[in-house]
KOLGU-123801 format. One record per residue (C-alpha): residue in one letter; residue number from 0; x, y negated, z negated. Coordinates in Angstrom, 1 decimal, padded with zeros to 4 digits. Example, Ala and Ser with C-alpha at 12.3 -4.5 7.8 and 13.67 -1.06 7.14 Angstrom:
BEGIN
vexvex: A	vose: 0	px: 012.3	py: 004.5	pz: -007.8
vexvex: S	vose: 1	px: 013.7	py: 001.1	pz: -007.1
This chain:
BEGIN
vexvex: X	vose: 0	px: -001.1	py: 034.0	pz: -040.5
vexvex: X	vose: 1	px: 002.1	py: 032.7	pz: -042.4
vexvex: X	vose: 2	px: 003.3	py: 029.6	pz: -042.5
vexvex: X	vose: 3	px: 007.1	py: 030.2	pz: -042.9
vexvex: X	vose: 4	px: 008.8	py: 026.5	pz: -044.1
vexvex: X	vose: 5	px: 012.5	py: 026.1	pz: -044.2
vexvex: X	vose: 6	px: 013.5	py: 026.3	pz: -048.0
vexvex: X	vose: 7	px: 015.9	py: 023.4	pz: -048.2
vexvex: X	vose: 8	px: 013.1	py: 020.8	pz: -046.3
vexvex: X	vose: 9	px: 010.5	py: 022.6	pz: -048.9
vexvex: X	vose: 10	px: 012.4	py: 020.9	pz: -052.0
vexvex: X	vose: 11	px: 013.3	py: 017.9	pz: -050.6
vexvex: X	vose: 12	px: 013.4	py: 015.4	pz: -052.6
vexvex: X	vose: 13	px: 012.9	py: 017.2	pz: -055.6
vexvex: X	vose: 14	px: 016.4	py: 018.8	pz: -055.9
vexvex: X	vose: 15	px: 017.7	py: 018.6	pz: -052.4
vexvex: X	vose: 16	px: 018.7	py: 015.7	pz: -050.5
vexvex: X	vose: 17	px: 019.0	py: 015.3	pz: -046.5
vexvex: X	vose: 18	px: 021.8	py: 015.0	pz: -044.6
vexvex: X	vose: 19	px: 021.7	py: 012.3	pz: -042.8
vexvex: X	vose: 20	px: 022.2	py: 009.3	pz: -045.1
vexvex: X	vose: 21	px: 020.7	py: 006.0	pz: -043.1
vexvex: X	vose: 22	px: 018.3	py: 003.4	pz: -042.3
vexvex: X	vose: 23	px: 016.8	py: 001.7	pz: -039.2
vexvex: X	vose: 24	px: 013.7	py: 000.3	pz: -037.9
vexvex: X	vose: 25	px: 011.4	py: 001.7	pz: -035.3
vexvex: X	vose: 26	px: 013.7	py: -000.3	pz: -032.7
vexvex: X	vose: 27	px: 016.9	py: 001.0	pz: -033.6
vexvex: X	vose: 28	px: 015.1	py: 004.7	pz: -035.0
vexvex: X	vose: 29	px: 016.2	py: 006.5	pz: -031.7
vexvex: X	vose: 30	px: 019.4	py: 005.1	pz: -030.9
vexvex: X	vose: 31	px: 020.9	py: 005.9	pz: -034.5
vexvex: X	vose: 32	px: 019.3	py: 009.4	pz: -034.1
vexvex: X	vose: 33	px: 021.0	py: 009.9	pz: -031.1
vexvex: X	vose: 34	px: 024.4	py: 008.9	pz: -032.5
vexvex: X	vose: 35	px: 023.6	py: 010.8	pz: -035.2
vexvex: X	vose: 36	px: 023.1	py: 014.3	pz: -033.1
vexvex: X	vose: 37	px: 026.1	py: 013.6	pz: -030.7
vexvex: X	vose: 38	px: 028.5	py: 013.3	pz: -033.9
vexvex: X	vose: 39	px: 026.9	py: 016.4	pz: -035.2
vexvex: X	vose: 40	px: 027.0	py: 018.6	pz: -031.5
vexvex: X	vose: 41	px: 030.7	py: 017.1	pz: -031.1
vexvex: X	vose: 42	px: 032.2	py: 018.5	pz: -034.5
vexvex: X	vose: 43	px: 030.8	py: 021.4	pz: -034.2
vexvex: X	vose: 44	px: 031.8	py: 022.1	pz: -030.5
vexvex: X	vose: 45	px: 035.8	py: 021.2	pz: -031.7
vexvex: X	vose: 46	px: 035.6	py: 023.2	pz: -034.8
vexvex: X	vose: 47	px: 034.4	py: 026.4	pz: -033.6
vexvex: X	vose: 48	px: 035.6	py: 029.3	pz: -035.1
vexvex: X	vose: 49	px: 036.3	py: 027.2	pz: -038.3
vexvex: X	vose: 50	px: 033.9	py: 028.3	pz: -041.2
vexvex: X	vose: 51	px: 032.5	py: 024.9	pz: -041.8
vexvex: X	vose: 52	px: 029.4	py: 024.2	pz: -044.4
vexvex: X	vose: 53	px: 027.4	py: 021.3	pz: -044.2
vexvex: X	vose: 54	px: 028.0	py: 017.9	pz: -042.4
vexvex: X	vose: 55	px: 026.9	py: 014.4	pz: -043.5
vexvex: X	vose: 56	px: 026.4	py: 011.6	pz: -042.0
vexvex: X	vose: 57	px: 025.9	py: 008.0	pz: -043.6
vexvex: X	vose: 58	px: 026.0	py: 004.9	pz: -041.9
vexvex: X	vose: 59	px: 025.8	py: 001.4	pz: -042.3
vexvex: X	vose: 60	px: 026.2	py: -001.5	pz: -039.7
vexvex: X	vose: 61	px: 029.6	py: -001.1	pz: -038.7
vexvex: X	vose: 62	px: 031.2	py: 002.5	pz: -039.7
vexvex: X	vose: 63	px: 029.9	py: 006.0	pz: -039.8
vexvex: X	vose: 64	px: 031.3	py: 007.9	pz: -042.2
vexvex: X	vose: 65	px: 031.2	py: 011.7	pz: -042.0
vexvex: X	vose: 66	px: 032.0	py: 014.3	pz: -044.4
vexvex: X	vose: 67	px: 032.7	py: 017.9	pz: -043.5
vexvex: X	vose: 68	px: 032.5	py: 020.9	pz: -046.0
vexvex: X	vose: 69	px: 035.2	py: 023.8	pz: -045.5
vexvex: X	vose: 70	px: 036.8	py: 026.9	pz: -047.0
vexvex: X	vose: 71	px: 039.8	py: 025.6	pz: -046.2
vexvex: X	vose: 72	px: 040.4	py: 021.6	pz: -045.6
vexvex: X	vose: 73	px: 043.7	py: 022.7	pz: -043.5
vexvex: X	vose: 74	px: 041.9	py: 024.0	pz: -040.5
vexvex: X	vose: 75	px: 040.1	py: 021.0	pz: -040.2
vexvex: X	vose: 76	px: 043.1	py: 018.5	pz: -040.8
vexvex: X	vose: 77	px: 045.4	py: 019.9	pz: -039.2
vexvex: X	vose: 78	px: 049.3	py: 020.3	pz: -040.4
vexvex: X	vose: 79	px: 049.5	py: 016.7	pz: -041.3
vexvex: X	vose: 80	px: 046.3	py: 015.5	pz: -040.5
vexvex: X	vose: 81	px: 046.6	py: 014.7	pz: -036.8
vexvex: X	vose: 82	px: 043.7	py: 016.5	pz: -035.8
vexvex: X	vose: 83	px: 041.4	py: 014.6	pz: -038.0
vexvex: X	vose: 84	px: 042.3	py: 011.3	pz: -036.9
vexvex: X	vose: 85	px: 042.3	py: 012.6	pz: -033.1
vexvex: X	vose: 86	px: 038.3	py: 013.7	pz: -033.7
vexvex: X	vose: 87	px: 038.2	py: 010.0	pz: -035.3
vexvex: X	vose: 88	px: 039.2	py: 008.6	pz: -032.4
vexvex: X	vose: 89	px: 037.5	py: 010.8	pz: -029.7
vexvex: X	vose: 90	px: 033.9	py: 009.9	pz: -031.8
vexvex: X	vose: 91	px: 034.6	py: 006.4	pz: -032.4
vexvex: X	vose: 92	px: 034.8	py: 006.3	pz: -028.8
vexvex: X	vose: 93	px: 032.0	py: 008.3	pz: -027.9
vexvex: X	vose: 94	px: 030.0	py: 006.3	pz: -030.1
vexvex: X	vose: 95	px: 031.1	py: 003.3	pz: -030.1
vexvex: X	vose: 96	px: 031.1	py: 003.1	pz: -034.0
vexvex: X	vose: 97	px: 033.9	py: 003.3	pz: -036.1
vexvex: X	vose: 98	px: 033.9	py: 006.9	pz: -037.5
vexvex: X	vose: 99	px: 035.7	py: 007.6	pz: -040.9
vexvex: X	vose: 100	px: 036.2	py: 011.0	pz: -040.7
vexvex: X	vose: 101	px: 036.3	py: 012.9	pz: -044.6
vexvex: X	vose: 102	px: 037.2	py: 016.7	pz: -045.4
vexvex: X	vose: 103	px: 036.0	py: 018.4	pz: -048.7
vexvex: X	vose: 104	px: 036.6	py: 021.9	pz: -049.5
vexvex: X	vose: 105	px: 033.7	py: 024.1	pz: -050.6
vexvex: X	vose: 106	px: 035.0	py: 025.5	pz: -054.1
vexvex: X	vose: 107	px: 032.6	py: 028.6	pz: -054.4
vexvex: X	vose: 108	px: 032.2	py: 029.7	pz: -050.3
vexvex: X	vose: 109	px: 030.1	py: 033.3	pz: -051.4
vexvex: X	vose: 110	px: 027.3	py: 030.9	pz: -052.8
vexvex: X	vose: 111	px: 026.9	py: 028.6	pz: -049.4
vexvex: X	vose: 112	px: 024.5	py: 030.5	pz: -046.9
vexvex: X	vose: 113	px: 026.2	py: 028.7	pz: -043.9
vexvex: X	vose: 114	px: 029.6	py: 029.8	pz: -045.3
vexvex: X	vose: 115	px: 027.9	py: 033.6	pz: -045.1
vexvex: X	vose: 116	px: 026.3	py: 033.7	pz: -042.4
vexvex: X	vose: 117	px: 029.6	py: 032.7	pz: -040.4
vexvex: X	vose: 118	px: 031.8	py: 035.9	pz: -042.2
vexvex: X	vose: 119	px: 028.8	py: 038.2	pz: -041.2
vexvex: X	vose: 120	px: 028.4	py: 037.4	pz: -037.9
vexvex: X	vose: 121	px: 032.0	py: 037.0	pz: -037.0
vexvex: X	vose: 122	px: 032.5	py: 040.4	pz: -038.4
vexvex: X	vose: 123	px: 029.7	py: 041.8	pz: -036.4
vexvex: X	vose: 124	px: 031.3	py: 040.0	pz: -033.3
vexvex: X	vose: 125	px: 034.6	py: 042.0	pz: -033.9
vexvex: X	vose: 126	px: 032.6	py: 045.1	pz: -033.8
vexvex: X	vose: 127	px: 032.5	py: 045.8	pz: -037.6
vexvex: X	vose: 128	px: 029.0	py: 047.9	pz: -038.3
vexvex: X	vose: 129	px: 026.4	py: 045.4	pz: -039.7
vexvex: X	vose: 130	px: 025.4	py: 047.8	pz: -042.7
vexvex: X	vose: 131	px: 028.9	py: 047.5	pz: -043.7
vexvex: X	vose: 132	px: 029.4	py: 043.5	pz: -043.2
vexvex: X	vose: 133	px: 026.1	py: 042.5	pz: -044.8
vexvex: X	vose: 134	px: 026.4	py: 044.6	pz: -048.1
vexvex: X	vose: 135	px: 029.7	py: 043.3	pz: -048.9
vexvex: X	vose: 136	px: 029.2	py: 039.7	pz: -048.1
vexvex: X	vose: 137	px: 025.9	py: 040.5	pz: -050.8
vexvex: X	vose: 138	px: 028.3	py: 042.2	pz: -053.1
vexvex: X	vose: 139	px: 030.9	py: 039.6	pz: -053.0
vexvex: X	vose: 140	px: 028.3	py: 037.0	pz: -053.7
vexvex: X	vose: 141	px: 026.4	py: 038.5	pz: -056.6
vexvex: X	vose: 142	px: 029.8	py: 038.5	pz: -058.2
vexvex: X	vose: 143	px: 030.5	py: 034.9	pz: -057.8
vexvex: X	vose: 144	px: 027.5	py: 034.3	pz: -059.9
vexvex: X	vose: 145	px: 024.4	py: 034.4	pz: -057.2
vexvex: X	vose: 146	px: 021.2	py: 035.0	pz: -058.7
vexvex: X	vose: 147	px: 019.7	py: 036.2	pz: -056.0
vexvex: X	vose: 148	px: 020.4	py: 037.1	pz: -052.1
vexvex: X	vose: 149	px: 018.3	py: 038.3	pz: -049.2
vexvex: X	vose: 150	px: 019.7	py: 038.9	pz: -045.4
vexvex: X	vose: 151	px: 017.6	py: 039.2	pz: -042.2
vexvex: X	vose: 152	px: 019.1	py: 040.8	pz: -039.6
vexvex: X	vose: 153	px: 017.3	py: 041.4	pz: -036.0
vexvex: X	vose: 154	px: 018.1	py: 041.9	pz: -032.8
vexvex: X	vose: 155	px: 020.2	py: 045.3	pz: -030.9
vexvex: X	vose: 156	px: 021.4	py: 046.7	pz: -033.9
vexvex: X	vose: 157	px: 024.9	py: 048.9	pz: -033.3
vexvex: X	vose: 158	px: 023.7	py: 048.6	pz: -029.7
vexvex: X	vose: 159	px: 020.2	py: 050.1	pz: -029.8
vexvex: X	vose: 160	px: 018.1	py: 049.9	pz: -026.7
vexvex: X	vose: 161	px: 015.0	py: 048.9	pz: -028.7
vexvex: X	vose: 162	px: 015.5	py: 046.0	pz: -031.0
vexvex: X	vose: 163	px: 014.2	py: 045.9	pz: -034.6
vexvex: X	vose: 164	px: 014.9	py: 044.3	pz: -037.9
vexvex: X	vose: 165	px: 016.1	py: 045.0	pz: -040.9
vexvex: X	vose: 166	px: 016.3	py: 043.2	pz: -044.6
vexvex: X	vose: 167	px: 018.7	py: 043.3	pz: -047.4
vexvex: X	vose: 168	px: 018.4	py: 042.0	pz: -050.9
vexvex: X	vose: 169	px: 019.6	py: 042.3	pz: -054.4
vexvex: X	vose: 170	px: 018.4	py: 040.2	pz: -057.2
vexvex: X	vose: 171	px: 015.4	py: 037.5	pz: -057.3
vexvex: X	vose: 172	px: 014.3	py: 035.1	pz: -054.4
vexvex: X	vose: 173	px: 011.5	py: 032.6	pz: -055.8
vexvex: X	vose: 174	px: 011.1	py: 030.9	pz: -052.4
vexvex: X	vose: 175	px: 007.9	py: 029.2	pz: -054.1
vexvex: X	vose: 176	px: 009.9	py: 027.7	pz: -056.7
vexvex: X	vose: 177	px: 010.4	py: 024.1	pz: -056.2
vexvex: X	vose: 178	px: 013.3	py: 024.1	pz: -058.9
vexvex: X	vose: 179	px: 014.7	py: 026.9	pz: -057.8
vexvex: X	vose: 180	px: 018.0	py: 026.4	pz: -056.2
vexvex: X	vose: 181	px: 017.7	py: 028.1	pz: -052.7
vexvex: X	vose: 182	px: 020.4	py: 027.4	pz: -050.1
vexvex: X	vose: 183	px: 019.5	py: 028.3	pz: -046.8
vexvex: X	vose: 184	px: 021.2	py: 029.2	pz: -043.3
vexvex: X	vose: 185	px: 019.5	py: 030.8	pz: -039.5
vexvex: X	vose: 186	px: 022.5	py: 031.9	pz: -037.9
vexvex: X	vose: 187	px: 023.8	py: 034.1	pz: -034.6
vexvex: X	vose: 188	px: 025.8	py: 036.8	pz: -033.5
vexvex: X	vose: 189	px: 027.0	py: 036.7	pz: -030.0
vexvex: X	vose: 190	px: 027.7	py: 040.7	pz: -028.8
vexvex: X	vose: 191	px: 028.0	py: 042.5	pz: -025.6
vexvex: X	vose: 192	px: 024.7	py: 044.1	pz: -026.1
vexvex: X	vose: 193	px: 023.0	py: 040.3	pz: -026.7
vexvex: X	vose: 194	px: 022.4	py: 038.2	pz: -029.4
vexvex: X	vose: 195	px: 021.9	py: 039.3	pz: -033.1
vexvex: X	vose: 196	px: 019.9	py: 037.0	pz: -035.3
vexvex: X	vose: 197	px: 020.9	py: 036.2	pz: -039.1
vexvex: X	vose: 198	px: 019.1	py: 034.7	pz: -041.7
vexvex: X	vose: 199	px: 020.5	py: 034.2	pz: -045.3
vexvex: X	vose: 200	px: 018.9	py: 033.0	pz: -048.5
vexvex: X	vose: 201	px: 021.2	py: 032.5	pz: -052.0
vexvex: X	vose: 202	px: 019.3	py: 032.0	pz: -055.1
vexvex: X	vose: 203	px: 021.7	py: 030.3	pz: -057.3
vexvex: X	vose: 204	px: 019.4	py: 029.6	pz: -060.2
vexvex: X	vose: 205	px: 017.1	py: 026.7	pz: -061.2
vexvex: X	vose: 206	px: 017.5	py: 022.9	pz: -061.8
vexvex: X	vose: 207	px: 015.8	py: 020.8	pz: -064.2
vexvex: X	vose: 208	px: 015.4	py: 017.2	pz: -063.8
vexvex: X	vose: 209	px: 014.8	py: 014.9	pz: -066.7
């Protein structure tokens, strides 16, 4: 049998890091978890539709900063910021904490899976064929400098009655490789014939540590 491990949790903390940036005891272990998740289930409810990367949190005592990765730090901010400062406010609330709410933008979006995995999908959402979506998402990131890139695909395909899978890939993929730089994202596609898996790999090349 295989024993399939996410790629980012397999080289952590060699060259990866986690997410979640924070301490606490066995006491305080689940209540910090659970602020940690309602931050998390809260952004991402209000910025749907917005192609957003990864979120960290870090947290100390008395504030929780969290930092959101974007294509474009506009959508998130609003015209002149009032939407950030309204989520600020709605999770400081929620939470009880004092939420400092930070937006960075992702400078090279074709190399982030998350990033990907949002353009296919939404393009298979607005009907586009998935053949078509997936090989120029994998075209557009080999020319941004990708080493390698692989895309799973399952479900009703173009609204067969029988679902199947399918994979595409160009260039290498060393999932074993510890130093290989491997970003990671299991995604959806919500269409009127049902769901549509995604899963994207992006080999970006490998890191040495001294």
């Amino acid at each position: 049998m295989g024993h399939k491990v996410n790629p980012i949790a397999f080289r952590i903390p060699y060259i990866k890091t986690w997410k979640s940036a924070w301490y606490a005891n066995k006491k305080s272990y689940k209540a910090s978890l659970g602020l940690d998740i309602r931050a998390r289930e809260y952004l991402l409810k209000e910025l749907t539709g917005i192609p957003v990367g990864d979120i960290l949190v870090s947290k100390d005592e008395n504030v929780m900063t969290i930092v959101v990765y974007t294509i474009k730090i506009s959508l998130v901010l609003g015209k002149s910021g009032e939407n950030a400062e309204r989520i600020q406010k709605v999770l400081s609330n929620k939470l009880g904490f004092k939420v400092v709410l930070e937006v960075r933008e992702i400078k090279k979006p074709d190399l982030n899976a998350k990033i990907v995995s949002f353009l296919i999908s939404n393009q298979i959402e607005k009907r586009m064929p998935y053949k078509r979506a997936i090989k120029q998402a994998i075209q557009k990131s080999m020319e941004k400098g990708a080493k390698g890139i692989k895309v799973k695909v399952g479900g009703r395909l173009n609204g067969a009655e029988i679902a199947r899978k399918e994979t595409f890939k160009d260039g290498n993929i060393p999932t074993q490789t510890i130093r290989s730089d491997i970003d990671y994202y299991s995604g959806r596609a919500e269409t009127i014939y049902g769901t549509i898996g995604l899963k994207v790999w992006i080999y970006k090349g490998d890191i040495f540590k001294k």
